[in-house]
N, C-alpha and C positions, 0 to 999 in steps of 0.2 A: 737379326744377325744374318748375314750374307752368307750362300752356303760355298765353302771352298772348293773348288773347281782344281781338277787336271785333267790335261789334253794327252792321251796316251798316243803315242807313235802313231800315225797316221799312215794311210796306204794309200792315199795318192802320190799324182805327179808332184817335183819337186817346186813348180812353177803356179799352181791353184793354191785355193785358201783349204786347210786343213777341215773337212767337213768336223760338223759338231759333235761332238761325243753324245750318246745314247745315255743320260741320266737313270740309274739303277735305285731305285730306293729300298731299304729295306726298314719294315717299319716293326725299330726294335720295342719290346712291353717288359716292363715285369715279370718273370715267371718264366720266360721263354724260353724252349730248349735250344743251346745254344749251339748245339750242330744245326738248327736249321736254320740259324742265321747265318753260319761262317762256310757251310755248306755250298749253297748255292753262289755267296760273294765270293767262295775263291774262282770257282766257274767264271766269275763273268772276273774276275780281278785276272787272273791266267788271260784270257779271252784278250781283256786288253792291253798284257806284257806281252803277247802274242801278234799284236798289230792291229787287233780291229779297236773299234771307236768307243769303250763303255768306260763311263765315268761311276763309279759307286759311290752311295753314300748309304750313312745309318741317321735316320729321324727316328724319335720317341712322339709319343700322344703332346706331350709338357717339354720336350727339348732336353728334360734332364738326362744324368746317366742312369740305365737300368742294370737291375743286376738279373744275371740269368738264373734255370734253374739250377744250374750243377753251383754259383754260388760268383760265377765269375761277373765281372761288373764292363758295360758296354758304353763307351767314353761317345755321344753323337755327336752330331755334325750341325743337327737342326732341330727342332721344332716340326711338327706335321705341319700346319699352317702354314710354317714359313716356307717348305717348299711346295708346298700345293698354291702357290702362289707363285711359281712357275712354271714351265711344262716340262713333262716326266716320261719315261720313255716305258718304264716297268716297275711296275709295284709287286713288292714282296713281303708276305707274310707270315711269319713262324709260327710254329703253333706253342700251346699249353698246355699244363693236363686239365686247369680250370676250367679253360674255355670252353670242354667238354662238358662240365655240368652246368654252365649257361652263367658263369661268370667271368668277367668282361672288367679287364684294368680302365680305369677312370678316361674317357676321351678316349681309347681304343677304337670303338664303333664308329664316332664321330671321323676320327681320323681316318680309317677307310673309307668313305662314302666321299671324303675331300679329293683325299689321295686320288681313288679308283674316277675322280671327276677330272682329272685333270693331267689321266694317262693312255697312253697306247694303249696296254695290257694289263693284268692282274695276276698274281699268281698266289698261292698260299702253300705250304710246306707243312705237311701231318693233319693236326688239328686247327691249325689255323685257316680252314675253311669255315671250322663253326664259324669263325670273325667273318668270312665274308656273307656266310649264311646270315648271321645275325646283324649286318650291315642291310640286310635285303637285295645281297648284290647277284642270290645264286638261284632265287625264285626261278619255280619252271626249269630250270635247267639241269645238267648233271653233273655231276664230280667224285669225285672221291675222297676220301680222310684214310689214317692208318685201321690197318684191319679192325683193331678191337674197338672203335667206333663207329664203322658204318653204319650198324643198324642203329645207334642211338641220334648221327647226323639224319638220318631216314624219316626216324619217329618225329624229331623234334619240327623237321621240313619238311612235310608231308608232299608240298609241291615239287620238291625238290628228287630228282633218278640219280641213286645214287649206285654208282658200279662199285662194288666190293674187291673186283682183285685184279684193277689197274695202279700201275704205277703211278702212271698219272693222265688226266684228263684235260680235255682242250673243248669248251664248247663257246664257239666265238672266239669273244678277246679275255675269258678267264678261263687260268688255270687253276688247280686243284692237282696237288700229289698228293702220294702214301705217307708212310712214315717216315721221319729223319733223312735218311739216305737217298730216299727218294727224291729229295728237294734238288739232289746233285743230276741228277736223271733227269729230271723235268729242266734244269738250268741247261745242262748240255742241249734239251732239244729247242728250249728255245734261241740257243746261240746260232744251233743247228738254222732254224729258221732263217734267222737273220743274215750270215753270215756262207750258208752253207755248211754241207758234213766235212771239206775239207779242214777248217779251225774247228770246228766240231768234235773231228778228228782228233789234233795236233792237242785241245784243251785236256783230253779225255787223258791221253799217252800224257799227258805232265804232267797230271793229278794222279794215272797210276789206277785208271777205273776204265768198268767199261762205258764204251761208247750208247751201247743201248742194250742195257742189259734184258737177256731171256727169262721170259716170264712175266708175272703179276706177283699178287701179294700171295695166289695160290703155293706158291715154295714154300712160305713158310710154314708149320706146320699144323696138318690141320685140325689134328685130336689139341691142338695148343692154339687155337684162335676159336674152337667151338665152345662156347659156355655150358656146364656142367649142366643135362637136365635133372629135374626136378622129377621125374617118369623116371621111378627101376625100371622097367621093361625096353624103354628106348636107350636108357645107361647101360644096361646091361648088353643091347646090342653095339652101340659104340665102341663099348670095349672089345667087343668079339670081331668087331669091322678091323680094328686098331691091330689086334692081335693075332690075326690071321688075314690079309687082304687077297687072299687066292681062293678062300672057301667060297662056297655057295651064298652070295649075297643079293642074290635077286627077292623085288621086291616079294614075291609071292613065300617063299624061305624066310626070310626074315619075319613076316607081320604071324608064321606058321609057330616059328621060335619066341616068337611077342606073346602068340596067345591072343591076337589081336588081326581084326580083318585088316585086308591092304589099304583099303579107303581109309580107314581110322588111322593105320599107319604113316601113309602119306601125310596127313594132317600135321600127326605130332611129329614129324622129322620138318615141315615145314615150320613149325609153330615154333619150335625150337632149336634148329640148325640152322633156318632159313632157305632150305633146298629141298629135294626131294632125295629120298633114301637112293635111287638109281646115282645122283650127284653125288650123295657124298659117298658112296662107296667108287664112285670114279675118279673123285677127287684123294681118298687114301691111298688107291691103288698109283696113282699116277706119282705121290709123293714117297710110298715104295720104291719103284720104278727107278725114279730120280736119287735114291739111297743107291741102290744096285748099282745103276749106271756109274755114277760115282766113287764105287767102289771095284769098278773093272768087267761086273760080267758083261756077257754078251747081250745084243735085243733079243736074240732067241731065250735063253735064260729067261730075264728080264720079266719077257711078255707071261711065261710062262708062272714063273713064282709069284707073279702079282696079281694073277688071274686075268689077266688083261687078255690072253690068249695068243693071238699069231705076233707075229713081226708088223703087219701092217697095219694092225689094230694097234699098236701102240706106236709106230710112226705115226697115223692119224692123227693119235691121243696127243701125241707132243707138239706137232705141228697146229692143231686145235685149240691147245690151252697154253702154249708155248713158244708157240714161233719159230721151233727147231725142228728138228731133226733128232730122234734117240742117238745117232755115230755120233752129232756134232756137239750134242748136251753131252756125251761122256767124254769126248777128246778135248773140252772145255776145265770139264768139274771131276778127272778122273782124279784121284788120290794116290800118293805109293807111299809103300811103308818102308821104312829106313831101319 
């Protein structure tokens, strides 16, 4: 079956042949959450009501229609095969919650490694990096999935650097974003690429998002992305980091309040947080921080209630982990009450 083609608006001269549209595939499965297919396709669908040159389409592993996970059913275009049987400009991938415990819709795998053969780029949306992980497409390399996967995409890929609190990653010609929303993030920079920040711009103001939003997955929260330890004594300080982030949380305090040397300490906040007790009590304090700011006070304030201390310790801290500025994250994210 022939895959239906449209030539969106072109932005050449009136007088040249219309250069070729940039083939978009997105390669829909079973189970898939359905923002991260319609996410990133209205990106590039805007992009090309907008003037630049991208064709999208939706392939399955079989060609048939899939239904997603919220329940909705996705009508394709093609067959993996059939367009990997010509050339492709960008490959897209949604994720699942399956694909997470290492189950893979029938012809899934196969269809990446076709796909990913016979395109410019790759990308994947949440968990559907397992799919390229498990294509063998992400060996060696690094990327990222939604937070509460990383360390299980880590364990499973041992070869695999995996960065916990990017949006999204770029190593070579594959990408790899966070979760769901993310896939919008990573589609804008890649338009960004191709096209420039100007449509970059223009796609962002039509969808009503930002252009390159501040931060990592670090916003969201972190007592709510850490897995409950199994160690009362390290639970017990989590709660206390949680419930007070201005007190004395140096490691030497803390492993005192453990009952446990710093060394032993260090261990089980790595063994079980994944970081070191100095991190994650940075990482609390900074999502305090960003509460405050948000709700109007000052960085003097700010610095001061979350233990972070001066003004330019927590400009540091924001500019370090954020990309911002504390004025600019709060004249961004301020709230008023009505």
């Amino acid at each position: 079956m022939p895959l239906p083609r449209s030539t969106p608006p072109a932005r050449s001269a009136p007088d040249r042949p219309a250069p070729t549209p940039r083939t978009v595939v997105m390669l829909a499965f079973e189970g898939a959450r359905l923002l991260d297919v319609t996410g990133p396709l209205e990106v590039f669908s805007s992009a090309a009501r907008l003037g630049d040159r991208y064709a999208v389409r939706i392939c399955s592993p079989d060609g048939r229609t899939v239904t997603t996970a919220s329940g909705t059913r996705l009508v394709v275009d093609a067959a993996a095969p059939e367009v990997a049987g010509r050339p492709v400009d960008t490959v897209l991938v949604p994720g699942a919650e399956e694909l997470t415990q290492g189950r893979f819709p029938p012809g899934l795998l196969d269809a990446v490694r076709s796909l990913a053969g016979r395109s410019r780029r790759v990308a994947s949306v949440c968990a559907g990096a397992f799919a390229l992980a498990g294509a063998g497409l992400l060996d060696g390399r690094r990327a990222t999935t939604h937070w509460r996967h990383t360390a299980t995409l880590a364990a499973r890929h041992p070869t695999l650097t995996v960065d916990p609190d990017a949006l999204y990653v770029r190593d070579g010609a594959l990408f790899t974003s966070a979760g769901v929303s993310a896939g919008i993030d990573l589609a804008l920079a890649l338009v960004e690429a191709d096209e420039g920040p100007d449509l970059a711009r223009e796609v962002a103001r039509d969808l009503v998002v930002f252009m390159q939003r501040p931060g990592g997955q670090s916003q969201f929260s972190v007592p709510a992305r850490t897995p409950r330890p199994r160690h009362d004594a390290l639970r017990a300080l989590l709660d206390a980091i949680a419930a007070d982030p201005a007190a004395d949380h140096s490691n030497t305090a803390l492993a005192a309040r453990a009952g446990l040397s710093p060394r032993h300490l260090t261990r089980l906040f790595r063994e079980h947080t994944g970081t070191t007790p100095a991190g994650y009590v940075e990482a609390v304090r900074l999502e305090a921080a960003q509460t405050f700011l948000a709700n109007g006070e000052t960085a003097t304030a700010t610095a001061r209630r979350t233990g972070i201390g001066s003004d330019e310790s927590l400009r540091r801290l924001f500019l370090r982990r954020l990309g911002v500025t504390p004025s600019a994250y709060r004249s961004r994210f301020r709230t008023t009450t009505r």
